[in-house]
VEXDREN-2710 file (C-alpha; in Angstrom, 1 decimal):
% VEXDREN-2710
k/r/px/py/pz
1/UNK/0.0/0.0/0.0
2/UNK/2.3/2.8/1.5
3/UNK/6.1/0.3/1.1
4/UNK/6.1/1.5/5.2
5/UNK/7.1/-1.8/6.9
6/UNK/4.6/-1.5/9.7
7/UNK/1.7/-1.1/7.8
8/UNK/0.0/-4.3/6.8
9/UNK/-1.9/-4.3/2.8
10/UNK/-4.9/-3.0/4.6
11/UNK/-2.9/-0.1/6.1
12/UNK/-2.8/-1.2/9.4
13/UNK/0.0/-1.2/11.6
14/UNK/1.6/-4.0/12.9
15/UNK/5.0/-4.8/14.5
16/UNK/7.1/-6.1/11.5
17/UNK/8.4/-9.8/11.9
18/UNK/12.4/-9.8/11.7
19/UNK/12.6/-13.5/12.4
20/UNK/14.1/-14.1/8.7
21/UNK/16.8/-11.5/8.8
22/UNK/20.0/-11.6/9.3
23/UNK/22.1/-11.4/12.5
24/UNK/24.4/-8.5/12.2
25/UNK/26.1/-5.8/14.3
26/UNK/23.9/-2.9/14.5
27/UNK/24.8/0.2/15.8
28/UNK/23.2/4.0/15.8
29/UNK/24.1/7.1/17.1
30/UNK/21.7/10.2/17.6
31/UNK/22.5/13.9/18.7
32/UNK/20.4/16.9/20.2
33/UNK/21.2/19.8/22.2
34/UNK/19.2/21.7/25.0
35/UNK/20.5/25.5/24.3
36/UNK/20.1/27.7/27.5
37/UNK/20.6/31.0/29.0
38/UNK/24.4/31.1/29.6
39/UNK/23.8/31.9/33.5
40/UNK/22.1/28.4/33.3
41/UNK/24.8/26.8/31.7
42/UNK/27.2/28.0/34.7
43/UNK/24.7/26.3/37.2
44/UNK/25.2/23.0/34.9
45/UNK/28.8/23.4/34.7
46/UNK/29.4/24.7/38.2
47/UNK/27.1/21.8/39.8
48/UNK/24.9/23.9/41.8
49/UNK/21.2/22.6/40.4
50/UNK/19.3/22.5/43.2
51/UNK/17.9/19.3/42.2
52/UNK/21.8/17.8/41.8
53/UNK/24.1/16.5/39.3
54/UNK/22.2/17.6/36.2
55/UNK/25.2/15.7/33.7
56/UNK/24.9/12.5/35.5
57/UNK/21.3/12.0/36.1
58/UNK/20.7/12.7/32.4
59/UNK/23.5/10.4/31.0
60/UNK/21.5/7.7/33.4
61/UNK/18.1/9.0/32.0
62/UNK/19.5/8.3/28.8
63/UNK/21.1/4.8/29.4
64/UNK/17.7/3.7/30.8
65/UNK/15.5/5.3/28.3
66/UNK/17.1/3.5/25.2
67/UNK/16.7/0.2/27.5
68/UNK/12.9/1.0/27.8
69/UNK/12.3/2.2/24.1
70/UNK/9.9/-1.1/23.5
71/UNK/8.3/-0.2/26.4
72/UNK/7.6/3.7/24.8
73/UNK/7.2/3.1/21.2
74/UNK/4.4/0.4/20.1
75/UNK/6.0/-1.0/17.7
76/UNK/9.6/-1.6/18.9
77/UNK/11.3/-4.7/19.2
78/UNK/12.7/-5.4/22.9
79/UNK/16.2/-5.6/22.1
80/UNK/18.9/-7.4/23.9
81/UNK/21.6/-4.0/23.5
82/UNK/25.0/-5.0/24.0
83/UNK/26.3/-1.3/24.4
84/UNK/24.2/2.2/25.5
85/UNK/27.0/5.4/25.6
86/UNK/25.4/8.6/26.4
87/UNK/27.8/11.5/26.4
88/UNK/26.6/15.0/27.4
89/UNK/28.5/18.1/26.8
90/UNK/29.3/22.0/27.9
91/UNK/28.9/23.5/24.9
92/UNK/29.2/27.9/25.6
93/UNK/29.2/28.4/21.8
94/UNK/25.2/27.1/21.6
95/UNK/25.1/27.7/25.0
96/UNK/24.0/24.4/26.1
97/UNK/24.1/20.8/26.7
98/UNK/25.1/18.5/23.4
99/UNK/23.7/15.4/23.7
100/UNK/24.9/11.9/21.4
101/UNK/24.1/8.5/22.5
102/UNK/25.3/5.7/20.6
103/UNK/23.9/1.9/21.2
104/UNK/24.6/-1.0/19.8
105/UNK/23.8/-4.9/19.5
106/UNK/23.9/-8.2/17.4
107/UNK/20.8/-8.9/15.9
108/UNK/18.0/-8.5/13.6
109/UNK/16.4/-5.3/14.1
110/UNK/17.9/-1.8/13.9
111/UNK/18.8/0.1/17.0
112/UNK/18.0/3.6/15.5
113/UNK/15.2/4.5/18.1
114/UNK/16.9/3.1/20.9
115/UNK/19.5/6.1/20.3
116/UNK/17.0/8.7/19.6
117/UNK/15.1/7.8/22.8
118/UNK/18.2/8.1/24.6
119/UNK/18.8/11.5/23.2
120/UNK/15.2/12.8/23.9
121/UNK/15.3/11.5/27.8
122/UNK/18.3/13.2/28.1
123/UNK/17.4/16.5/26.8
124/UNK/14.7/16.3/28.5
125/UNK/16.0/15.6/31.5
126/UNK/18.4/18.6/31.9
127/UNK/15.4/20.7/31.0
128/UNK/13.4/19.3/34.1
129/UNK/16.7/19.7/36.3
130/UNK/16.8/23.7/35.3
131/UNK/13.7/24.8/34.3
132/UNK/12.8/26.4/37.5
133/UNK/15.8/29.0/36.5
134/UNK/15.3/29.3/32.7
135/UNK/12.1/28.4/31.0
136/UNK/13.4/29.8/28.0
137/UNK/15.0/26.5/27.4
138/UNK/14.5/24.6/24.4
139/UNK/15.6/21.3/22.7
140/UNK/16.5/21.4/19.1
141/UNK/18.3/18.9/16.6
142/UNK/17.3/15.7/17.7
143/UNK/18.6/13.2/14.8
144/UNK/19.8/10.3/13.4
145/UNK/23.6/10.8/12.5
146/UNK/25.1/7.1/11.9
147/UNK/23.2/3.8/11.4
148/UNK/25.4/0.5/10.5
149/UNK/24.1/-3.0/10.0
150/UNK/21.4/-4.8/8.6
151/UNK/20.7/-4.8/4.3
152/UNK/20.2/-1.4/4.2
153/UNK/24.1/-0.7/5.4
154/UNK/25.7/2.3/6.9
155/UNK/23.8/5.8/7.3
156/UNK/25.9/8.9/7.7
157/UNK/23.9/12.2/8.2
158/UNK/25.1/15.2/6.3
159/UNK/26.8/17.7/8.8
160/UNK/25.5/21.0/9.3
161/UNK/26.6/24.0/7.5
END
């Protein structure tokens, strides 16, 4: 009907059966940023949120997001992920947080959302640890920037200008 995997020939969805593919290494990595008032970003980078270690709870938002994305999204796979990296960094030039998560596995399904839910926890978690000093916040950029594995093969997202 559509050629969208999840939709069945009477256009309804339906988790897609990856019992016939191929085992292969799958990774993905996503990026987003949360951009801020720079006074906020000194409360990040100083420590001093009054609701604590904004880095660290996010990076563990993150991990435990991607972990939970079947859980989130109807029709994802639950995946037994071999690797979940969430790396959030100072960045005074935006200013904010940059956030890239990277997970990977063996299997037969993709791990694309895994990373973006990572990402999107994690952004959203700093905003919840700071909001109460800057709701001027936002989150921009969320995105797919590598996908490897599978038939389809390697992704790479075009880099912004």
């Amino acid at each position: 009907m559509t050629g969208l995997s999840h939709l069945d020939a009477q256009g309804q969805a339906h988790m897609v059966d990856v019992g016939d593919k191929a085992e292969t290494t799958r990774v993905a990595i996503a990026e987003g940023n949360v951009v801020m008032q720079a006074a906020t970003l000194d409360i990040v980078r100083r420590g001093d949120a009054k609701k604590g270690d904004v880095l660290g709870t996010a990076r563990l938002a993150g991990i435990m997001a991607a972990k939970r994305t079947h859980e989130l999204i109807p029709l994802c796979h639950p995946l037994l992920i071999s690797k979940i990296a969430v790396d959030l960094t100072i960045d005074a030039a935006l200013p904010g947080v940059r956030v890239r998560a990277e997970v990977k596995m063996k299997g037969q399904t993709g791990v694309e959302m895994e990373a973006l839910t990572a990402v999107s926890i994690a952004c959203l978690t700093v905003y919840d640890m700071v909001k109460a000093v800057d709701r001027a916040m936002h989150i921009e950029g969320i995105r797919l920037v590598h996908k490897s594995g599978g038939k389809s093969g390697v992704y790479e997202a075009e880099q912004p200008a």
